[in-house]
C-alpha positions as CSV (number, residue, x, y, z in Angstrom):
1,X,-58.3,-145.0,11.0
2,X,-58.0,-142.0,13.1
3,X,-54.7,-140.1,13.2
4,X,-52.4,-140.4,16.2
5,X,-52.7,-136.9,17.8
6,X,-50.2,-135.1,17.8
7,X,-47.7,-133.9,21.1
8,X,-47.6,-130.4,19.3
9,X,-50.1,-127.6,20.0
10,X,-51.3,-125.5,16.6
11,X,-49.4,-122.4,17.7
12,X,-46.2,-124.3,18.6
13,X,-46.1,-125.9,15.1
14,X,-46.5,-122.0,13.3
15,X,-43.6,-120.6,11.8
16,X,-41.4,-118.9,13.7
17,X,-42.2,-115.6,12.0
18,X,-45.5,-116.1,12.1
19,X,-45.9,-116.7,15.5
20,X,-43.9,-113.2,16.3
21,X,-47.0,-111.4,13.8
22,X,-48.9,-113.2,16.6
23,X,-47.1,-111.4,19.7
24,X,-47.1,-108.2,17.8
25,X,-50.1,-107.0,17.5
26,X,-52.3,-103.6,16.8
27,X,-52.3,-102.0,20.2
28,X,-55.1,-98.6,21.0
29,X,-53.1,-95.9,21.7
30,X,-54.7,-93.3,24.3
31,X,-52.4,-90.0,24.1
32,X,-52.9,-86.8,26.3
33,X,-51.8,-83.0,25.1
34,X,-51.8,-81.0,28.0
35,X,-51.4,-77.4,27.8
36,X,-47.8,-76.1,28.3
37,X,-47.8,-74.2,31.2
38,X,-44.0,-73.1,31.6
39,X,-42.7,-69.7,30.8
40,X,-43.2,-68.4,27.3
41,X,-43.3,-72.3,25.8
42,X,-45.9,-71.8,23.4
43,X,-44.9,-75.2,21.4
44,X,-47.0,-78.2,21.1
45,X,-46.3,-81.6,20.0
46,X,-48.7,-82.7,17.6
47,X,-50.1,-80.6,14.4
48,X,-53.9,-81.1,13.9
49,X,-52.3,-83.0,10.9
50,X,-50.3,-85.5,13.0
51,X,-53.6,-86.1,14.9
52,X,-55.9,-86.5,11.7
53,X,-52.8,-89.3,11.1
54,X,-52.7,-90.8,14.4
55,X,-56.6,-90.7,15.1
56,X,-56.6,-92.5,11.4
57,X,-55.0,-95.7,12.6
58,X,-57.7,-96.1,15.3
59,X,-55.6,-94.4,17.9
60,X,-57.2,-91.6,20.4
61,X,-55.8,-88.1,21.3
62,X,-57.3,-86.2,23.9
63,X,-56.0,-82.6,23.8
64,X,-56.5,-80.0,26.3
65,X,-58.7,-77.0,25.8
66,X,-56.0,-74.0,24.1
67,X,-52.8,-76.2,24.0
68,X,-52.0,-75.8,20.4
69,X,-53.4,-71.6,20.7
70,X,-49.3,-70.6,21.2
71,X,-48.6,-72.1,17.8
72,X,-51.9,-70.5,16.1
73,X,-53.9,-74.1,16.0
74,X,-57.8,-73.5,17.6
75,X,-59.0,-76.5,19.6
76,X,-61.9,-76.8,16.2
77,X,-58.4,-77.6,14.2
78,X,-58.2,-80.2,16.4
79,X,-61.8,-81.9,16.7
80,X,-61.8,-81.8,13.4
81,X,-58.7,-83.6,12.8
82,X,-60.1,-86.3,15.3
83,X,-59.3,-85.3,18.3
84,X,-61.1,-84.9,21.6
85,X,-61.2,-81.4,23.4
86,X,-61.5,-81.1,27.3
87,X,-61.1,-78.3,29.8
88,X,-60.1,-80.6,32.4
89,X,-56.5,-81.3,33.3
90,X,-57.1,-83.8,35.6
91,X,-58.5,-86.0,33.0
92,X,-56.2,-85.3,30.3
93,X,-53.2,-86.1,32.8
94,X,-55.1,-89.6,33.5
95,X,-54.3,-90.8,29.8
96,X,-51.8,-93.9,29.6
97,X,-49.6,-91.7,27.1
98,X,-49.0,-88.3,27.4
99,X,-46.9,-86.1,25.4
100,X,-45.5,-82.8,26.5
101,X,-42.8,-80.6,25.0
102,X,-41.3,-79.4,28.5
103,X,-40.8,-81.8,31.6
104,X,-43.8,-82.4,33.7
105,X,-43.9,-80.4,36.8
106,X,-43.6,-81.2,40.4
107,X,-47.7,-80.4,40.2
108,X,-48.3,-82.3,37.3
109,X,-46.4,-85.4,38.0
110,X,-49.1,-85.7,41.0
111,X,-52.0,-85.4,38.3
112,X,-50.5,-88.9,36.6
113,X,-51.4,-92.4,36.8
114,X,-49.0,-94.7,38.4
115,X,-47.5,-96.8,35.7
116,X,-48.1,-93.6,32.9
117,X,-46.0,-93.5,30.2
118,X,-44.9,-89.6,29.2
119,X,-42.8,-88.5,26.1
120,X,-41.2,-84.8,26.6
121,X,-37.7,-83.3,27.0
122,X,-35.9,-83.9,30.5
123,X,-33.6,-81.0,30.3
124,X,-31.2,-82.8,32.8
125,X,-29.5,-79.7,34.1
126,X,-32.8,-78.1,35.4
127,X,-34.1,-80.8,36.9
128,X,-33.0,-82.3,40.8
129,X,-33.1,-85.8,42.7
130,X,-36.2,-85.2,44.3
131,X,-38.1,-85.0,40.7
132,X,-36.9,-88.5,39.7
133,X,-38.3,-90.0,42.9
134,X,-41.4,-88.3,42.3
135,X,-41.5,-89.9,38.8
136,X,-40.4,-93.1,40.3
137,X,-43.0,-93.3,43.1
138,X,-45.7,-93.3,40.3
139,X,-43.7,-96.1,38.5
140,X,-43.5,-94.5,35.3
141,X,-41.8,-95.1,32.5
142,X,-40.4,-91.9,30.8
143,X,-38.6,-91.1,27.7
144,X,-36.8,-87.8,26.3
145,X,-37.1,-87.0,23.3
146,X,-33.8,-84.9,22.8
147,X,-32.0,-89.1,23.7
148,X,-33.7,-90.4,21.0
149,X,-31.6,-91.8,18.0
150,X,-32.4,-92.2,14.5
151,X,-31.4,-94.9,12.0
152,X,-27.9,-92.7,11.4
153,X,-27.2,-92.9,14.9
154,X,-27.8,-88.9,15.5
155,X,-30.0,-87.0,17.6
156,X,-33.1,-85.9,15.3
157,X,-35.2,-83.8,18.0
158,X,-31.9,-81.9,18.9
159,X,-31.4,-81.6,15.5
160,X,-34.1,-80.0,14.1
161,X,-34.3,-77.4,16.8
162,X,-30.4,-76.8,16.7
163,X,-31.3,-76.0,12.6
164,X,-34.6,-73.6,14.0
165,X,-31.4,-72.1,16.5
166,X,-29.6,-71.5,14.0
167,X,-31.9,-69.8,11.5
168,X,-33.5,-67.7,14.3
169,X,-30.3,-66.6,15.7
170,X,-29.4,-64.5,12.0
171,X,-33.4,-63.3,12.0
172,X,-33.2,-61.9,15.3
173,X,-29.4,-60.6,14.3
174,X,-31.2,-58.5,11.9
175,X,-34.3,-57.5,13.9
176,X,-31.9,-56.1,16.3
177,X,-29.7,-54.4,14.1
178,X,-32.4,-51.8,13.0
179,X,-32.3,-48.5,14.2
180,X,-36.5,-48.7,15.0
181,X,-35.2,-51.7,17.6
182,X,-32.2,-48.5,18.9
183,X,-30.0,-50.7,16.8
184,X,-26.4,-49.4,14.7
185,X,-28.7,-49.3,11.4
186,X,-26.8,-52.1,9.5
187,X,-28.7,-54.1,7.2
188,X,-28.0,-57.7,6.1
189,X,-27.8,-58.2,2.5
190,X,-25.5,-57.6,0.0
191,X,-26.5,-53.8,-1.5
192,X,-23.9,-53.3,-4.5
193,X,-21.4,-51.1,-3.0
194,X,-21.9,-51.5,0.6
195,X,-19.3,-53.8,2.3
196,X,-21.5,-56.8,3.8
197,X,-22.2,-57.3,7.6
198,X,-19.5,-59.3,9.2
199,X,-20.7,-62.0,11.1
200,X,-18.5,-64.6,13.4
201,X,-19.4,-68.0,14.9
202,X,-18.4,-69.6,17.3
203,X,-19.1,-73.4,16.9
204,X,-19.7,-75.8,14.2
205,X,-21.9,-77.8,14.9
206,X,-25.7,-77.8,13.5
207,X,-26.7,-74.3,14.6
208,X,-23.4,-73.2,13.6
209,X,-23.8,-74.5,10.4
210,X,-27.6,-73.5,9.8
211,X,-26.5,-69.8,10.9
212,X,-24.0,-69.7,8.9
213,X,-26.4,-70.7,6.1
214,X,-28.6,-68.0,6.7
215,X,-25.9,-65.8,7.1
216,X,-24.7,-66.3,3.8
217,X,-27.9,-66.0,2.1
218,X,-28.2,-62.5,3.1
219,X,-25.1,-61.7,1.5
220,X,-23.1,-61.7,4.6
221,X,-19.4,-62.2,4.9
222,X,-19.0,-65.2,8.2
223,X,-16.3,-66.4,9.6
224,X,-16.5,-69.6,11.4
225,X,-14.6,-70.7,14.4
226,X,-14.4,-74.3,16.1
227,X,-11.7,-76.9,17.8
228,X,-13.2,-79.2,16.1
229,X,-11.1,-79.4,12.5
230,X,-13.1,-82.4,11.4
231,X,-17.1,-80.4,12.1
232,X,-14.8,-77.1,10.0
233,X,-14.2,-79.3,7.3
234,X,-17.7,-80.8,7.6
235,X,-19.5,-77.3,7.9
236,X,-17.6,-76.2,4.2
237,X,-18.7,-79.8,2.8
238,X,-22.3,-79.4,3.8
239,X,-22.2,-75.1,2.7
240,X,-21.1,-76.4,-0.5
241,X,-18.8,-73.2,-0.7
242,X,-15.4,-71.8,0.8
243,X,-15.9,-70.2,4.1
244,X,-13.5,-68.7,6.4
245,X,-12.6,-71.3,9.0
246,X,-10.2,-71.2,11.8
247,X,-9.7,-73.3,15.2
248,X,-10.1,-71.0,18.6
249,X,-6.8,-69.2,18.3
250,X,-7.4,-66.0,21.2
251,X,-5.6,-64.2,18.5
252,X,-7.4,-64.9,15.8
253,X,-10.8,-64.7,17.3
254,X,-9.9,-61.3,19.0
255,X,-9.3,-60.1,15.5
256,X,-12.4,-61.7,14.0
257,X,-14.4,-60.3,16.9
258,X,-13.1,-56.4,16.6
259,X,-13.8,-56.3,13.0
260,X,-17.5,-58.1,13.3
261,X,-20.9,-56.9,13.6
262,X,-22.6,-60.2,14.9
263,X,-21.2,-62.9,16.9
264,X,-23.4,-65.9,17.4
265,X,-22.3,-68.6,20.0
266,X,-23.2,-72.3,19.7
267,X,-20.5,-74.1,21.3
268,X,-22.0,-76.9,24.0
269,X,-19.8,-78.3,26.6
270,X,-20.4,-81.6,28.6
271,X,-21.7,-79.9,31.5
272,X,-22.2,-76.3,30.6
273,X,-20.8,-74.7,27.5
274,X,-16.8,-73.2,27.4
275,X,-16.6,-69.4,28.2
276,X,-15.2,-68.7,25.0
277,X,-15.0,-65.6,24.6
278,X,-14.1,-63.0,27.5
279,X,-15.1,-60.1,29.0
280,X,-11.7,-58.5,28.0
281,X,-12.6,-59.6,24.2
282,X,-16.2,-57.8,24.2
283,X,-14.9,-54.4,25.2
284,X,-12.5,-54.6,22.5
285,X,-16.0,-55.5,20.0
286,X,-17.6,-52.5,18.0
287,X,-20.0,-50.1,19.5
288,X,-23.5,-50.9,18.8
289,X,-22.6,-55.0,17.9
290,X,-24.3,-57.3,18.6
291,X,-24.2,-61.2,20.5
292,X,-26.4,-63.6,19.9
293,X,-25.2,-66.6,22.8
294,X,-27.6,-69.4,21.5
295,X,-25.3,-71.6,24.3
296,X,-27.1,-69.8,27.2
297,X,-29.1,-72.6,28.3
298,X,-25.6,-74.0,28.8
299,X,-24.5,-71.1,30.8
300,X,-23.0,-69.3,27.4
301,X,-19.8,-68.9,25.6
302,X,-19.3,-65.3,26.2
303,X,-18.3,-64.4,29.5
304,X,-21.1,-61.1,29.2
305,X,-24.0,-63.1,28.1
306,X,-26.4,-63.2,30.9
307,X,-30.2,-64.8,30.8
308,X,-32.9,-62.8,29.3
309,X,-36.7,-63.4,27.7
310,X,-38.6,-62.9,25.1
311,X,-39.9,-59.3,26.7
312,X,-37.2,-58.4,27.3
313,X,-34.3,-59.7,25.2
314,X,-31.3,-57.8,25.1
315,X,-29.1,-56.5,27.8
316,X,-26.1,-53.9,26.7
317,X,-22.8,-54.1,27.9
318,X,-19.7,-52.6,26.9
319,X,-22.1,-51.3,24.4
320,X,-22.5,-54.3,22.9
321,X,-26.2,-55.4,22.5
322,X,-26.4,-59.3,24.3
323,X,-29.3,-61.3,23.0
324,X,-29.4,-64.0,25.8
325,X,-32.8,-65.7,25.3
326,X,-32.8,-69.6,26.3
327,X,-35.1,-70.9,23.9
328,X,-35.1,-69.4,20.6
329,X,-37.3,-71.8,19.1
330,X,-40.1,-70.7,21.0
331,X,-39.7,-67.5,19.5
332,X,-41.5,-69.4,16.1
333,X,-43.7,-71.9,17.5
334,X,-45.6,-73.1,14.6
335,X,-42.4,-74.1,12.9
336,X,-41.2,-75.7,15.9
337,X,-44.0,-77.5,16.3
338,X,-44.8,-78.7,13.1
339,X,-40.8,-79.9,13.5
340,X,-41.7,-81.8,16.8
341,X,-44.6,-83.0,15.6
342,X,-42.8,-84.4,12.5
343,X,-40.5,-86.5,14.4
344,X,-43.0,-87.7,17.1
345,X,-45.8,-89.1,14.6
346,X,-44.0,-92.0,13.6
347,X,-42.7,-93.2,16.5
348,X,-46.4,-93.1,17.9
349,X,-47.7,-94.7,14.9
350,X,-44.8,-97.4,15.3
351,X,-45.8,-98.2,18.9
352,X,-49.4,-98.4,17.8
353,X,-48.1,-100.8,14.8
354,X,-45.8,-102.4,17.3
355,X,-48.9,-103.5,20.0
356,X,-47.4,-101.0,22.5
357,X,-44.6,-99.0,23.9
358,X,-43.1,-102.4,25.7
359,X,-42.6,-104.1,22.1
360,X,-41.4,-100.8,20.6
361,X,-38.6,-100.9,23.1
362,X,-37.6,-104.3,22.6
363,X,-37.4,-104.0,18.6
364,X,-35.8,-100.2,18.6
365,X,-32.9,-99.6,19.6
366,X,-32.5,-95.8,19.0
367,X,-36.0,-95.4,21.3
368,X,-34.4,-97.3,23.8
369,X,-31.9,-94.8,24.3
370,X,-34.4,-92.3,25.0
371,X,-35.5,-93.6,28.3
372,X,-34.9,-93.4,31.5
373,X,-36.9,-94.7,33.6
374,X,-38.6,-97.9,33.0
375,X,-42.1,-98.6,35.3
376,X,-40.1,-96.4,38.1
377,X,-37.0,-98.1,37.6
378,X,-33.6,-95.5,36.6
379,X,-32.3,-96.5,33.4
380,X,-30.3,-93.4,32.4
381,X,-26.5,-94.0,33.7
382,X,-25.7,-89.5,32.9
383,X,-29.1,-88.8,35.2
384,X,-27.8,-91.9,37.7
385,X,-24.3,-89.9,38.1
386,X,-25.2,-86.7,37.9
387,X,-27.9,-87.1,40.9
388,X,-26.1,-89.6,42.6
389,X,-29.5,-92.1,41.9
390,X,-28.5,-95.9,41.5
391,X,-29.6,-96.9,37.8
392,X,-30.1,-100.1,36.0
393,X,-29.1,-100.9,32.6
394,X,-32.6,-101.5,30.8
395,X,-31.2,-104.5,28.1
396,X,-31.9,-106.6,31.4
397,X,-34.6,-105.4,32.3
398,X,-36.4,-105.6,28.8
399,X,-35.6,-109.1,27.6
């Protein structure tokens, strides 16, 4: 007797979980590396090593010809890792996913598909309304990486260059102290005998704290300063040892700053970082000192501190030696990269795994926060107020 038929479909009667395996699956990833072509970036977001990952899982990465030659990788440490080479820009641009450490240009958002998807920093301060209508035009959908969250809820591509900040900004300390750099001669390091540099810093946050942990590890004596009493008690916790802390007292600070023979600023602001220390308060510093404003591309904590570059670093005024280079990490690009690189692979291997970027958004949360603009449309309410560009909150957009 034949069986009544039944007024289900096969795929209706599947477990729910199972049908979701269904909608999620494998999804060819096609990523573009083109070369960084803004001033002294010589970062580059994937290591031949992320590559020989991603290119593992089935994915393609097209690279073009002497992107990864700033941080000392050849284009044959890439083909043989997996990826593919090419000299044109054009077509690199034309990939579906393209990663980039910097924001595309005004030139290179013409060189994209409409409905592209590109991964980079947006730098919001440097940017203006005309560059998100660009980007809208195309209907692309566009995340930063500094707005992505992790699983703890923090920032880990902000972090991990705020930790770089903060190591570089004791190395170059000690480059510039030197006398073969015209520097006072003071070496860090604690020689028995010799009273130890005296360094102060001015914020606690990550930099703060990874200076300070270089700092120390030279044998210097730091003092840190912060408003904050709960990132103080958080920067002894995580130094695992007593360090001088105090809130920003002028008094205090004045006194710190006379006696010290580095100050490093870190503090950030919500639109550009406090002037913390004043012009007043650096003539009163030692001759031959030196400032290290990591907070410059915030418009710096010390009133001095003005822009410099790599060239051309330091600036003295009041003889005071003012280290006011934007991007510090650029100064070491191969551990920079290697950092970037660390933090983009899974993600890219998770949208692979996740049949797409459009899934990846749905199911994770802390990438969701990274974008702002979805297929052209604003998502990003800080970019939406500070450009005065309507937005759209993307949980309706997405579901």
């Amino acid at each position: 007797m034949n069986q009544p038929s039944s007024p289900f479909s096969k795929q209706q009667l599947l477990p729910q979980e199972e049908t979701l395996e269904v909608l999620r699956q494998k999804g060819e990833l096609y990523i573009g590396i083109p070369k960084e072509n803004q001033f002294q970036e010589k970062r580059i977001c994937l290591t031949p090593d992320a590559v020989n990952a991603i290119t593992a899982h089935g994915h393609r990465v097209l690279i073009e010809s002497g992107a990864g030659e700033g941080a000392n990788y050849s284009d044959i440490d890439y083909t043989n890792a997996g990826g593919e080479i090419t000299r044109d820009t054009k077509k690199v641009f034309s990939c579906p996913l393209i990663l980039k450490v910097e924001p595309p240009t005004h030139s290179e958002i013409q060189l994209l598909n409409p409905q592209a998807t590109i991964i980079s920093a947006l730098q919001i301060k440097t940017q203006s309304k005309k560059y998100f209508e660009e980007l809208a035009k195309k209907r692309v959908t566009a995340i930063a990486f500094e707005y992505i969250l992790d699983d703890d809820g923090k920032y880990p591509a902000v972090r991990s260059l705020s930790e770089i900040a903060g190591i570089s900004s004791v190395l170059v300390a000690s480059e510039i102290m030197a006398a073969t750099n015209k520097g006072n001669g003071l070496m860090f390091g604690n020689i028995s005998g010799v009273p130890p540099v005296e360094v102060v810093i001015i914020g606690a946050g990550t930099v703060g704290e990874f200076a300070a942990r270089s700092a120390i590890g030279l044998g210097a004596n730091v003092k840190v300063f912060d408003n904050s009493i709960t990132k103080l008690r958080n920067i002894q916790t995580h130094l695992r040892q007593t360090v001088y802390t105090s809130t920003i007292q002028p008094k205090n600070l004045l006194k710190a700053l006379k006696r010290c023979d580095v100050a490093i600023g870190a503090t950030r602001g919500k639109d550009r970082s406090p002037i913390v220390v004043t012009s007043t308060m650096v003539e009163h510093m030692k001759k031959g000192a030196v400032i290290i404003d990591v907070s410059i591309d915030m418009g710096g904590c010390f009133e001095t501190s003005e822009i410099t570059t790599h060239d051309k670093p330091t600036r003295e005024k009041f003889g005071v030696i003012h280290y006011g280079v934007p991007n510090i990490p650029s100064r070491y690009p191969k551990t920079s990269s290697i950092s970037i690189s660390n933090i983009f692979t899974p993600y890219l291997l998770k949208i692979g795994e996740d049949g797409g970027l459009e899934n990846s958004l749905r199911f994770d949360k802390g990438l969701r926060n990274g974008l702002y603009l979805y297929h052209g449309i604003l998502t990003n309410k800080s970019v939406g107020e500070w450009y005065d560009l309507s937005y759209s909150d993307i949980n309706f957009l997405i579901f």
